[in-house]
Legacy VTK file of the C-alpha trace (Angstrom):
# vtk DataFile Version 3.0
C-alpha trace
ASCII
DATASET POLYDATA
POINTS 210 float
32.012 22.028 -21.935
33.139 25.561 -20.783
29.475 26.533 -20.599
28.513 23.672 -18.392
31.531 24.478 -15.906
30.646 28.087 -15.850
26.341 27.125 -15.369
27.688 24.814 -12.892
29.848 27.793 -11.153
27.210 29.933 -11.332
24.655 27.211 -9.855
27.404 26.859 -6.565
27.304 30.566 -6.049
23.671 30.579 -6.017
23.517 28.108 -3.547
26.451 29.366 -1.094
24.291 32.856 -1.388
21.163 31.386 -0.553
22.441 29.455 2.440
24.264 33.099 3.440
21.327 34.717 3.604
19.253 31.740 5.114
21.619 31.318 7.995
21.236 35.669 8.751
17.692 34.616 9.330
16.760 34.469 13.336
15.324 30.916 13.650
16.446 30.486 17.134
14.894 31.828 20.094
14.810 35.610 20.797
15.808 37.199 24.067
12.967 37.782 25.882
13.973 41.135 27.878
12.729 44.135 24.847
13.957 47.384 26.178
11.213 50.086 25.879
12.147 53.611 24.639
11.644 56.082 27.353
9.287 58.095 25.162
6.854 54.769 25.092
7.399 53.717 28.752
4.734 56.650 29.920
1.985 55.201 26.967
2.743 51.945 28.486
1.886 53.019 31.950
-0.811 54.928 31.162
-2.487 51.815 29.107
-1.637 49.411 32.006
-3.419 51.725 34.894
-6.508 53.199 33.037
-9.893 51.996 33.506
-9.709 48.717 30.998
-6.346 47.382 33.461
-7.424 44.390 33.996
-8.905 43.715 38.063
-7.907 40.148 39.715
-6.776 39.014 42.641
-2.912 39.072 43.424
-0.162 38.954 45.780
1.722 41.112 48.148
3.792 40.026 50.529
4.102 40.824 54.109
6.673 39.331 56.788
5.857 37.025 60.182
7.995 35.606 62.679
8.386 32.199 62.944
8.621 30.767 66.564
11.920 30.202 65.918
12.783 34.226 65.836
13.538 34.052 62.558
11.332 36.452 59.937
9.914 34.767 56.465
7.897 36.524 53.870
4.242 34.770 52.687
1.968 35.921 49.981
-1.471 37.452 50.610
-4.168 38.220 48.475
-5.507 41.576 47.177
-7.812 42.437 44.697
-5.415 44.150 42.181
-4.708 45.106 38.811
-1.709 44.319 37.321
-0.145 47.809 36.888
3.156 48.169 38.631
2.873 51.512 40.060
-0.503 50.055 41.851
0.412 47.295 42.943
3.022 48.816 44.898
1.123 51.200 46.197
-0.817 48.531 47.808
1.806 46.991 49.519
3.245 49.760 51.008
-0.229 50.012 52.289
0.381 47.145 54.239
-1.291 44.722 56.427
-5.087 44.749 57.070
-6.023 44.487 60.777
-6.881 41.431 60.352
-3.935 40.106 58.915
-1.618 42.661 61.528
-4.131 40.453 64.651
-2.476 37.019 62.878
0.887 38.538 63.255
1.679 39.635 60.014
3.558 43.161 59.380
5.702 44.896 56.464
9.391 45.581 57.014
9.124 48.443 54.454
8.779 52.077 56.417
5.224 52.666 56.758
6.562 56.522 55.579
7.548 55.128 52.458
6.402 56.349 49.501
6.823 55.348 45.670
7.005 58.352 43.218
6.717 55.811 40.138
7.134 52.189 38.956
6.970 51.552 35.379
8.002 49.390 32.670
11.871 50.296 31.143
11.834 46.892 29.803
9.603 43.727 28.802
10.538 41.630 31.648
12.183 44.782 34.192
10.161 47.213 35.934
11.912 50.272 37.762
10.684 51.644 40.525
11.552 54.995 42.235
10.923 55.097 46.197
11.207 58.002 48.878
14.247 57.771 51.021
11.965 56.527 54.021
13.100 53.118 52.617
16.787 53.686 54.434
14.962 53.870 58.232
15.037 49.443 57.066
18.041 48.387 58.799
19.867 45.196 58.987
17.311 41.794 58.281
14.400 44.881 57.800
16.300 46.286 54.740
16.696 42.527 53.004
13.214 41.776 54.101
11.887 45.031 52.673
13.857 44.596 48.923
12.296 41.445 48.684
8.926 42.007 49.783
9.135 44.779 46.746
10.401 41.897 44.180
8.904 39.238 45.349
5.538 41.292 44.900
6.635 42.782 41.409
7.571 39.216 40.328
4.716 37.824 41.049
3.071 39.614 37.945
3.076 37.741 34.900
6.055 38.809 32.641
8.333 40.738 35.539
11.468 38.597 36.369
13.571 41.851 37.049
12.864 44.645 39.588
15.411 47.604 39.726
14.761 49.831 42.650
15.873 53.477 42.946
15.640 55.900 45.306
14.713 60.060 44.778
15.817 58.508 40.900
19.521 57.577 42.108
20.951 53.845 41.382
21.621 52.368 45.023
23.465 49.694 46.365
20.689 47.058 48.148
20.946 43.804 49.841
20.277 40.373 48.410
19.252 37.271 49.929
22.810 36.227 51.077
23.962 39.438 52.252
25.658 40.680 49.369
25.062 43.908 47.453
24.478 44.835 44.187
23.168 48.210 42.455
21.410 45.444 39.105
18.240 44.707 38.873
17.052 42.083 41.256
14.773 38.660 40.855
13.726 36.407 43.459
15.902 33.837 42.745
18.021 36.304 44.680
15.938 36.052 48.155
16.258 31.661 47.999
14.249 30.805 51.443
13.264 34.364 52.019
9.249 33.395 51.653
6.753 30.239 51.963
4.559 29.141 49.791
1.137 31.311 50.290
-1.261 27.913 49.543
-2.949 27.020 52.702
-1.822 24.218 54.488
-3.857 20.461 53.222
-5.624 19.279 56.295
-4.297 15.891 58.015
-5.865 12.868 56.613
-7.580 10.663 58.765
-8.336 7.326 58.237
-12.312 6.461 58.858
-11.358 2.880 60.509
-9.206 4.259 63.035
-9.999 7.526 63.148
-6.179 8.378 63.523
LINES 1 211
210 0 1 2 3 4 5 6 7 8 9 10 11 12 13 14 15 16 17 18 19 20 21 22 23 24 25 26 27 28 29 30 31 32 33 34 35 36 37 38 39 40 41 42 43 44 45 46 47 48 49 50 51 52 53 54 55 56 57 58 59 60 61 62 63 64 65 66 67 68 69 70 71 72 73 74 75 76 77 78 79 80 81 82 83 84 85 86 87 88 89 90 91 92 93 94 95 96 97 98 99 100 101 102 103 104 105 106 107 108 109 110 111 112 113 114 115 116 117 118 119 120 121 122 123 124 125 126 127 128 129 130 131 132 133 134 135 136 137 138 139 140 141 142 143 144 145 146 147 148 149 150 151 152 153 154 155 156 157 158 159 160 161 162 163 164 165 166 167 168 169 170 171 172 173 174 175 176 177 178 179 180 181 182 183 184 185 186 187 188 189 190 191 192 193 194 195 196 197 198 199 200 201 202 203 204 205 206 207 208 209
């Protein structure tokens, strides 16, 4: 009888160890920002710009004024790879003629420069601009930060853009006039751009032709 009760004792601790160990395990879902050590942030940049980054089409945005006054940011296309420091080289290239004769224009500096944009995390890219960025005043300066974000964002994986400048942390506007030295996403810029899908022509209807 004292056998059983000590098999049986033995059979409970088994059991509370088992489900110890089982509920350690990470069944749940995993956060999906993976910082990057520093020393594997330059091997990331240097796989994501060499000759096999992969070439599509993409997105930078530029600003227009509506005929309202006010300034919104739409989406153009550019034939892009996906590397960071790239693609923001391309937008501080900014508009074609083409697209500056439809009335389209950056509101970053065209003296800008970026000395790097890279990878510090899985979903956050940091990128290091000149100080030319500061001659954006006022609307300019929130117009420029989100041009930069938006543009970053629209990469698959980046939700996060930190911006420095000369490699300080700076204070920069969001959307709604605050300021904040984080990382910023473009659920910060609500309103700031339009959709960059053509407009659907009018329907007409063949009977009345109306």
């Amino acid at each position: 009888m004292i056998a059983r009760k000590i098999n049986a004792g033995k059979a409970i601790v088994a059991l509370s160890f088992f489900a110890l160990v089982a509920s350690g395990c990470s069944f749940g879902p995993e956060s999906t920002s993976q910082i990057i050590p520093e020393s594997q942030q330059q091997q990331l940049d240097d796989s994501t710009s060499s000759d096999e980054a992969e070439i599509g089409f993409g997105r930078v945005y530029l600003q227009r004024t509506e005929s309202t006054g006010a300034s919104i940011l739409t989406g153009v296309q550019r034939d892009i790879s996906s590397d960071p420091f790239d693609v923001v080289q391309v937008l501080l290239n900014g508009p074609t003629k083409t697209e500056q004769e439809a009335g389209l224009r950056s509101a970053i500096p065209a003296s800008t420069e970026v000395l790097s944009a890279r990878y510090v995390a899985s979903d956050l890219v940091k990128v290091d601009l000149t100080a030319e960025i500061f001659k954006a005043t006022g609307d300019d300066l929130v117009s420029s930060v989100a041009q930069i974000v938006l543009t970053l964002c629209d990469i698959a994986g980046i939700e996060r853009v930190l911006i420095v400048v000369n490699g300080q942390v700076n204070e920069w506007p969001k959307g709604d006039g605050s300021l904040t030295s984080q990382a910023l996403t473009a659920y910060d810029f609500p309103g700031r751009a339009i959709s960059s899908q053509p407009f659907y022509p009018a329907i007409v209807d063949p009977l009345t032709n109306k």
